[in-house]
GUROVO-947584 format. One record per residue (C-alpha): x, y, z; residue number from 1. Coordinates in Angstrom, 1 decimal. Each point is the difference from the previous one (the first is absolute). Example, Ala and Ser with C-alpha at 12.3 -4.5 7.8 and 13.67 -1.06 7.14 Angstrom:
BEGIN
+--------+--------+--------+-----+
:      u :      v :      w : num :
+--------+--------+--------+-----+
:   12.3 :   -4.5 :    7.8 :   1 :
:    1.4 :    3.4 :   -0.7 :   2 :
+--------+--------+--------+-----+
This chain:
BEGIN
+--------+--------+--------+-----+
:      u :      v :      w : num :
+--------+--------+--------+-----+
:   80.3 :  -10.8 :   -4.7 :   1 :
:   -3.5 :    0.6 :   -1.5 :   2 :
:   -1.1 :    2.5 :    2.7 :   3 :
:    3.7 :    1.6 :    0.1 :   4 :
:   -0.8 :    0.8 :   -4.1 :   5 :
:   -3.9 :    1.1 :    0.8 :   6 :
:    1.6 :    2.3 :    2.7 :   7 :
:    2.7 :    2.0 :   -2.8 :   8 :
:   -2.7 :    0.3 :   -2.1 :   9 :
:   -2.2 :    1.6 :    1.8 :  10 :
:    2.8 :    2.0 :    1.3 :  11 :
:    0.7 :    0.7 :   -3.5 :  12 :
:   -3.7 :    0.9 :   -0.6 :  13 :
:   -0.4 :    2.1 :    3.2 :  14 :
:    3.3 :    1.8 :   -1.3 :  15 :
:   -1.5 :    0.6 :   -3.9 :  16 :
:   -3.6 :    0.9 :    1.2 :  17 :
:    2.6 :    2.8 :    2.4 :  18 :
:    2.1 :    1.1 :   -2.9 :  19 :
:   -3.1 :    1.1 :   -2.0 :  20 :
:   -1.6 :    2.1 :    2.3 :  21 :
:    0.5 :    4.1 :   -1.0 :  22 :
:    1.5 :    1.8 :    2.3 :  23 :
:   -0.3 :    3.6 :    0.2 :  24 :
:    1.8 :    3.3 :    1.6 :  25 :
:   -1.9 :    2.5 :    1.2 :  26 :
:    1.3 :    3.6 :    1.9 :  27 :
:   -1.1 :    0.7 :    3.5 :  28 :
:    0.5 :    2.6 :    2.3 :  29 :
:    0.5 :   -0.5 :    3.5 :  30 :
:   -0.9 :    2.8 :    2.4 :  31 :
:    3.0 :    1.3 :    2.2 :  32 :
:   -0.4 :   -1.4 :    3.8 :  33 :
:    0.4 :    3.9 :    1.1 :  34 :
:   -3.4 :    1.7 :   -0.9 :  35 :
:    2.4 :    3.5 :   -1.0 :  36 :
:   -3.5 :    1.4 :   -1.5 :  37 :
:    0.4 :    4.0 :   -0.3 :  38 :
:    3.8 :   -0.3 :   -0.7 :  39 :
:    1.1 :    0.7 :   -3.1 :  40 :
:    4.1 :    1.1 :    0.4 :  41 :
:    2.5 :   -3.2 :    1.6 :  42 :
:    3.3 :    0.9 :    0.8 :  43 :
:    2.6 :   -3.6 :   -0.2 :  44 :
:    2.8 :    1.5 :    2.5 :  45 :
:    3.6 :   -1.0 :   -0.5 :  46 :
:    1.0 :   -3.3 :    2.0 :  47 :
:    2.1 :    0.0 :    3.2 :  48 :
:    2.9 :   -2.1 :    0.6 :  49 :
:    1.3 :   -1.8 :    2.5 :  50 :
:    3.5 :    1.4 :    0.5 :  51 :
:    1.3 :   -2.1 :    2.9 :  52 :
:    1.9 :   -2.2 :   -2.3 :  53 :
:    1.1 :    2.8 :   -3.2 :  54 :
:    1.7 :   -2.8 :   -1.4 :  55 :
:   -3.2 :   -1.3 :   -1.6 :  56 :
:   -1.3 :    3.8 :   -0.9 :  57 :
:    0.4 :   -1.0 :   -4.0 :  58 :
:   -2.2 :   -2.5 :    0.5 :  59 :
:   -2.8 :    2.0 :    1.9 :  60 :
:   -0.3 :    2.6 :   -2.5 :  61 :
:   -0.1 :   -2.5 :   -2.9 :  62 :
:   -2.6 :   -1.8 :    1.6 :  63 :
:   -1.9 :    3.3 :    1.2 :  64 :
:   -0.2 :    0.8 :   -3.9 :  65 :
:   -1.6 :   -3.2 :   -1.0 :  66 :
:   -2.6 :   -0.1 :    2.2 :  67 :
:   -0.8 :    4.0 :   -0.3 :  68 :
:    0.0 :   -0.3 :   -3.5 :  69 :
:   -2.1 :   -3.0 :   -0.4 :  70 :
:   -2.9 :    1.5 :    3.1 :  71 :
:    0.3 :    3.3 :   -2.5 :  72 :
:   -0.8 :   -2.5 :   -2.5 :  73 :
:   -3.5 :   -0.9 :    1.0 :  74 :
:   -0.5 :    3.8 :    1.7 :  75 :
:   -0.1 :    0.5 :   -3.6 :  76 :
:   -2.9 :   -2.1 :   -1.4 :  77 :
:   -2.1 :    1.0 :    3.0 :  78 :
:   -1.0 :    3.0 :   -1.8 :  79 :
:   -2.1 :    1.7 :    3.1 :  80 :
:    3.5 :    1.4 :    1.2 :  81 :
:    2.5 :    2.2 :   -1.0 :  82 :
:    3.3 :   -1.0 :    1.1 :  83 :
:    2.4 :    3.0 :    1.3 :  84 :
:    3.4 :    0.0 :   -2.1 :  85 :
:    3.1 :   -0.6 :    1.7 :  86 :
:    1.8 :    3.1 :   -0.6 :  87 :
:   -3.2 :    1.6 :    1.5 :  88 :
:    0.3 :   -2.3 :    3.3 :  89 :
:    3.5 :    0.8 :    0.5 :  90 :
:    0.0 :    3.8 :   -0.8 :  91 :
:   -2.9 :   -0.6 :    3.3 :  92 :
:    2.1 :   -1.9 :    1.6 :  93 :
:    3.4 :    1.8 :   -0.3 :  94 :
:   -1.9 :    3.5 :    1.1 :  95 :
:   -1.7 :   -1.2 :    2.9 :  96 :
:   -3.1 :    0.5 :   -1.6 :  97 :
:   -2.8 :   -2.8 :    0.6 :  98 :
:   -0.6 :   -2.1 :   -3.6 :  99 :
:   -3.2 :    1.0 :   -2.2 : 100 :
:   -1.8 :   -3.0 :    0.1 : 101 :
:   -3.4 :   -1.0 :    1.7 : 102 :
:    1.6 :   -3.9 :    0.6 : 103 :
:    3.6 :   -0.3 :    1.4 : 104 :
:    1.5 :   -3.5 :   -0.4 : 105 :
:    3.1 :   -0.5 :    1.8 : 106 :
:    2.5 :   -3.1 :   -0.6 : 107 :
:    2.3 :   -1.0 :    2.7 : 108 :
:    3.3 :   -2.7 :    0.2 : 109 :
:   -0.5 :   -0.6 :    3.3 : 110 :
:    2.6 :   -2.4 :    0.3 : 111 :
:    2.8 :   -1.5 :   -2.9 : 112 :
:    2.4 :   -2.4 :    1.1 : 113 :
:    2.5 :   -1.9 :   -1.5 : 114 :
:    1.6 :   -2.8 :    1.9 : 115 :
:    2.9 :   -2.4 :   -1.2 : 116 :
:    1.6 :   -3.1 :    1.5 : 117 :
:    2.4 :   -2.6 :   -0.9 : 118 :
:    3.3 :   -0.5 :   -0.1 : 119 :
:    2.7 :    0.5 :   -3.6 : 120 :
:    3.5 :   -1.8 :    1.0 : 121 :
:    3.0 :    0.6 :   -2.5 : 122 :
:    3.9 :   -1.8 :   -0.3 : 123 :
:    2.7 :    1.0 :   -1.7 : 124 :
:    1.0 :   -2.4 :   -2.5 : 125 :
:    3.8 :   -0.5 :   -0.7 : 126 :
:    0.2 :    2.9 :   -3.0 : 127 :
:   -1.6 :    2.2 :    2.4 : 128 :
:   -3.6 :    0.3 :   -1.3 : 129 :
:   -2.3 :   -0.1 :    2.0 : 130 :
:   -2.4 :   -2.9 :    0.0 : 131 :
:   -4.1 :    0.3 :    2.0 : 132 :
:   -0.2 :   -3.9 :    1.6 : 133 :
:   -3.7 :    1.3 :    1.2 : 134 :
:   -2.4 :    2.8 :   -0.6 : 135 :
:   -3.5 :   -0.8 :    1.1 : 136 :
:   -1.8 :    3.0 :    1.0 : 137 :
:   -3.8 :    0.2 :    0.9 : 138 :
:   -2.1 :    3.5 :   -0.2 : 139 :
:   -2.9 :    1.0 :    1.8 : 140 :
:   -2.0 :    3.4 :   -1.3 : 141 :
:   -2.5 :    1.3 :    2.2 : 142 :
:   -2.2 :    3.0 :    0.5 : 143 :
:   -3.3 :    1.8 :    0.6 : 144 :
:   -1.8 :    2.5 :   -2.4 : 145 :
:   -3.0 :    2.4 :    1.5 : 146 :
:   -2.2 :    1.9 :   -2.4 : 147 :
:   -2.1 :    2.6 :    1.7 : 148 :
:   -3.1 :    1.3 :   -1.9 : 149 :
:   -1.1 :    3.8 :    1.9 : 150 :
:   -2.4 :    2.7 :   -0.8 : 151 :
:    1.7 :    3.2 :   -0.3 : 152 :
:   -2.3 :    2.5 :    1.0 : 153 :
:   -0.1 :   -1.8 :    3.9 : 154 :
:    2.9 :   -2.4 :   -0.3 : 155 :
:   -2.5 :   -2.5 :    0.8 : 156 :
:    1.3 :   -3.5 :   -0.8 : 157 :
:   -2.5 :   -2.1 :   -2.0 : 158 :
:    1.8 :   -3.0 :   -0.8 : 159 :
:    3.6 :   -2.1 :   -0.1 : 160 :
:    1.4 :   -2.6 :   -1.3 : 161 :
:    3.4 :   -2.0 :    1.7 : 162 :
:    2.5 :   -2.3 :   -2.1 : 163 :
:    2.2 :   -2.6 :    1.1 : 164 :
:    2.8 :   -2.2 :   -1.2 : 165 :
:    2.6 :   -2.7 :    0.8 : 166 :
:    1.8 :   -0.9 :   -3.0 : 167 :
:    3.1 :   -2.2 :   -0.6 : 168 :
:    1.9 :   -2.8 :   -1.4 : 169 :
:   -0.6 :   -3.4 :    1.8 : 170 :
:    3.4 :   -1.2 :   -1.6 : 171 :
:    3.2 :    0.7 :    0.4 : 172 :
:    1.6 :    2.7 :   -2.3 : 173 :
:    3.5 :    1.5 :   -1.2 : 174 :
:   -0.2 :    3.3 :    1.7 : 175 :
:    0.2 :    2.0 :   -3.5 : 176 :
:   -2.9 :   -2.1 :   -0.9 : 177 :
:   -2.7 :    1.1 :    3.0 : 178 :
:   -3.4 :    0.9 :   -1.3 : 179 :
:   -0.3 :    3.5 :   -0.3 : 180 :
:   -2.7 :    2.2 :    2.2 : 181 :
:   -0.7 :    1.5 :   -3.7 : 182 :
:   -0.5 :   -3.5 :   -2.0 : 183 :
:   -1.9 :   -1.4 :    3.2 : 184 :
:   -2.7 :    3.1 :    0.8 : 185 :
:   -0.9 :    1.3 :   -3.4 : 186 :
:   -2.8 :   -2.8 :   -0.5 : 187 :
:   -1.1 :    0.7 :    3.0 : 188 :
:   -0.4 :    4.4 :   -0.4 : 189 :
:   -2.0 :   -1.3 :   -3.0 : 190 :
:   -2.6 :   -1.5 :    2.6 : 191 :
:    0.4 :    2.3 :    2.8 : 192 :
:   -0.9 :    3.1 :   -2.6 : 193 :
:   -3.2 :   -2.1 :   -1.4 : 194 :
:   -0.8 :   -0.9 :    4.0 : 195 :
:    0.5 :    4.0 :    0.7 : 196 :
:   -2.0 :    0.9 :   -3.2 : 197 :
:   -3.3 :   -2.3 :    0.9 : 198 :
:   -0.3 :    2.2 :    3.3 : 199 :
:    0.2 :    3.4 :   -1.8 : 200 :
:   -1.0 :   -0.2 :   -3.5 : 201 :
:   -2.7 :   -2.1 :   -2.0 : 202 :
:    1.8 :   -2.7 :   -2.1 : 203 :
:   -0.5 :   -1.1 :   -3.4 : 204 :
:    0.0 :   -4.5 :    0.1 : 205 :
:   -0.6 :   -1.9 :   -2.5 : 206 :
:   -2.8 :   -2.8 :    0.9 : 207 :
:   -0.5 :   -3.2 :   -2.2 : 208 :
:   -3.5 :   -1.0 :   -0.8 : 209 :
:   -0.3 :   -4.0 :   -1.5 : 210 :
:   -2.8 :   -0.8 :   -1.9 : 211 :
:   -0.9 :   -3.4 :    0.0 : 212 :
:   -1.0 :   -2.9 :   -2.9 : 213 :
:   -3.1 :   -1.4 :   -0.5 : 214 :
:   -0.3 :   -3.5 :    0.2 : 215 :
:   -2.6 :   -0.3 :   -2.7 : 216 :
:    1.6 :   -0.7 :   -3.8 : 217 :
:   -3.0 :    1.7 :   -1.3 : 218 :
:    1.0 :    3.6 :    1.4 : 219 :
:    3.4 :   -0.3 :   -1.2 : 220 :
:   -1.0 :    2.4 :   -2.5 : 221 :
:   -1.8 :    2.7 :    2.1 : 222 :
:    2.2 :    0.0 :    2.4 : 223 :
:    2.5 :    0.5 :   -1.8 : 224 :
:   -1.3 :    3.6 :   -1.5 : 225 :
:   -0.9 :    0.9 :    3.4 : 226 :
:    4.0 :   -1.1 :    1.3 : 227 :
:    1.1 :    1.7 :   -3.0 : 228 :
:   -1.7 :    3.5 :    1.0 : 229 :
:    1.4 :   -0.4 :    3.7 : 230 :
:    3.3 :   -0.6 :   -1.3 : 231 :
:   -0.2 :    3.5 :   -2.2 : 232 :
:   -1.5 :    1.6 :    2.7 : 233 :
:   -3.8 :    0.5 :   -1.1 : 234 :
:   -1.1 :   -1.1 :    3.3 : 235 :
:   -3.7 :    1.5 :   -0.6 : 236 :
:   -0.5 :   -2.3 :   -3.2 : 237 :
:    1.8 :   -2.8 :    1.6 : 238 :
:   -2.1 :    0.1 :    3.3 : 239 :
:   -3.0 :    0.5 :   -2.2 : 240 :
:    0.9 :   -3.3 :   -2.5 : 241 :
:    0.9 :   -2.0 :    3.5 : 242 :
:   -3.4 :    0.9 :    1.5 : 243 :
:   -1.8 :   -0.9 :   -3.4 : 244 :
:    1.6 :   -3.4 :    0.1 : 245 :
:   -1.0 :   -0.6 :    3.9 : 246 :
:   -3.1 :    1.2 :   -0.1 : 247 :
:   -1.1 :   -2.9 :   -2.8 : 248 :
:    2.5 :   -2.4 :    1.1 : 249 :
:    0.6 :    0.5 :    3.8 : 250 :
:    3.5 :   -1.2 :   -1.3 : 251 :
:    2.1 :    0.4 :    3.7 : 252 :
:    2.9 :    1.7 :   -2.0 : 253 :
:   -2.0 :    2.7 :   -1.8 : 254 :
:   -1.9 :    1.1 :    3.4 : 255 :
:    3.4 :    0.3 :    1.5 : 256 :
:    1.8 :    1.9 :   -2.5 : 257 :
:   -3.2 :    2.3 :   -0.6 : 258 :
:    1.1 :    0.9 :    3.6 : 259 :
:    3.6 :    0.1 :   -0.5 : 260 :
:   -0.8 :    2.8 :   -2.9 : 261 :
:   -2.0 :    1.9 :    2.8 : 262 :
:    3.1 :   -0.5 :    2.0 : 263 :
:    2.2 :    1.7 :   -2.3 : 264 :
:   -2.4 :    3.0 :   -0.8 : 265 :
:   -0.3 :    0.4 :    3.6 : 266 :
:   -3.3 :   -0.2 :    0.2 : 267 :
:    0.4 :   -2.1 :    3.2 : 268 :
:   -3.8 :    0.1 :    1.2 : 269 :
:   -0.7 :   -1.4 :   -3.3 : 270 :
:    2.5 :   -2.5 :   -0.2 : 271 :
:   -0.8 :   -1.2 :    4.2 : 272 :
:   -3.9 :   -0.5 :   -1.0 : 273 :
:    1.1 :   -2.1 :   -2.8 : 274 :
:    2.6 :   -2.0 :    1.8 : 275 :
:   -2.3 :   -0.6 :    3.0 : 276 :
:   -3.0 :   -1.2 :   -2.0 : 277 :
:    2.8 :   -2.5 :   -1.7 : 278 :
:    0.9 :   -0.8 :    3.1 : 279 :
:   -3.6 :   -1.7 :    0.9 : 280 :
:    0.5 :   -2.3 :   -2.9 : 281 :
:    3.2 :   -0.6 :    0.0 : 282 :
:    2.3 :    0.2 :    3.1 : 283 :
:    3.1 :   -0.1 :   -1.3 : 284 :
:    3.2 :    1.2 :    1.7 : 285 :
:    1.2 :    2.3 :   -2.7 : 286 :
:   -3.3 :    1.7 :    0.3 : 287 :
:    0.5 :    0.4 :    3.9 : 288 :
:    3.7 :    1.7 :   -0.9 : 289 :
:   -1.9 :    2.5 :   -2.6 : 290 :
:   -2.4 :    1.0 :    2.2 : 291 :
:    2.9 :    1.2 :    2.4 : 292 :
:    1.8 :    1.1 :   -2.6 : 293 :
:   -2.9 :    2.5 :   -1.5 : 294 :
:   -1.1 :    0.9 :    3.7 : 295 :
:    3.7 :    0.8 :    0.7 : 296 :
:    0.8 :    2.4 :   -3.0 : 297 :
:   -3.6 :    1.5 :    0.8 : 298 :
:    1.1 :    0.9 :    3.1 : 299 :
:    3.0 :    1.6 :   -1.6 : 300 :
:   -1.7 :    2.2 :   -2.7 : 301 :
:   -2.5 :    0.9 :    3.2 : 302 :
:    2.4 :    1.4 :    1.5 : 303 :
:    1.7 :    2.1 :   -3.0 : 304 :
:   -3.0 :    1.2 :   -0.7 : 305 :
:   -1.3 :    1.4 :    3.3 : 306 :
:    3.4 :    1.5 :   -0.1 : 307 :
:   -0.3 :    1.5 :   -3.5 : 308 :
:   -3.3 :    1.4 :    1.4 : 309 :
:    0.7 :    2.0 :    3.2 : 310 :
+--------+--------+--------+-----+
């Protein structure tokens, strides 16, 4: 009983030590995986359907809208691109002549289908009503999506991205009562537009940064000014008071976040020759994941920047 108790509260201690730590959002931006350097016009054509079953056409175009508006969505905060208006693309399109933009990005259903099966049995009753004695009906909505990313001066494709799904009830339903190909996609043209936009445009992410607390009672009160500058964003001051605090305590906590405020100014060299000299003294895991974290986002901002300077 005695070790179950010493086990909660430690638990419980683990838990409270977690539920102080400040945690921060920073914004990042993530390159595009195309490298569409030199562009600066996208056209976002219209979709096309799959017409072999017309039945579900409503459904295609209502899905088509969603996931076009939300792709035109982040078009819009990658601010390297102007994106050609619609009434511009089909005025192109109407006359035959090609669409004035330097990227073309075509969206395609390649397949839609809707399949039902089960069974609805019915009786007259002795007033003459009529009476259902079973209705247990089962759905299955599937389909491919094709999105085709081409240079327009060569028609050279540079990238594409393919979409899948199988969707349906596992239970029985009334017929009247079968999921809907509108009710059962939309999430999923949320995810497929974020997918589509990660290959074309650079994306905006929010990243959480956690600070962590020292273990010593005597730096409650330094850390706490340096935590509080983090948390209103004067990561300069901040790094510079968690530095100060490390550098005559070699508190574990205060070298780390000293980092973590390099981190979030992105001055990842900085932050990696910090973490890696912590590292020596103190191997911790959580210093192993910053390191990949830093070197990672690095990476990132590398590779906007050679972009930004060709």
């Amino acid at each position: 009983m005695k070790k179950s108790l010493s086990m909660i509260a430690s638990a419980l201690m683990a838990f409270s030590l977690m539920s102080c730590a400040t945690t921060l959002s920073v914004t990042r931006t993530n390159p595009s995986e195309l490298d569409l350097t030199g562009s600066k016009t996208i056209a976002i054509l219209p979709m096309d359907y799959y017409n072999t079953n017309p039945t579900y056409l409503s459904d295609q175009k209502f899905l088509a809208e969603k996931f076009l508006n939300r792709l035109k969505s982040y078009a819009y905060q990658d601010t390297k691109f102007t994106l050609v208006d619609e009434t511009t693309i089909r005025e192109s399109i109407k006359q035959g002549f090609a669409v004035p933009a330097d990227i073309l990005v075509k969206p395609i259903f390649t397949r839609f289908d809707v399949t039902d099966s089960g069974i609805t049995l019915e009786t007259k009753a002795s007033d003459g009503s009529t009476i259902v004695t079973k209705d247990a009906w089962k759905r299955i909505i599937a389909g491919d999506m094709d999105i085709t990313v081409t240079r327009a001066s060569d028609r050279t494709v540079l990238g594409t991205k393919h979409f899948d799904w199988f969707k349906g009830n596992n239970d029985d339903l009334p017929k009247a009562s079968l999921p809907s190909p509108q009710s059962s996609l939309l999430e999923s043209m949320d995810t497929y537009a974020y997918i589509t936009a990660e290959m074309i445009f650079d994306t905006q992410v929010m990243h959480a940064i956690q600070l962590k607390e020292s273990k010593d009672k005597n730096l409650k009160a330094d850390m706490k000014k340096a935590n509080d500058l983090a948390k209103s964003k004067q990561f300069e001051a901040s790094q510079k008071a968690y530095a100060d605090i490390y550098a005559s305590t070699k508190d574990f906590a205060a070298g780390y976040n000293s980092a973590i405020m390099l981190q979030a100014m992105e001055k990842h060299d900085e932050a990696l020759q910090v973490l890696n000299a912590l590292y020596e003294t103190n191997p911790d895991k959580s210093v192993t994941k910053a390191i990949q974290d830093v070197t990672k986002e690095k990476i990132k901002k590398d590779i906007l920047d050679s972009r930004n300077n060709k």
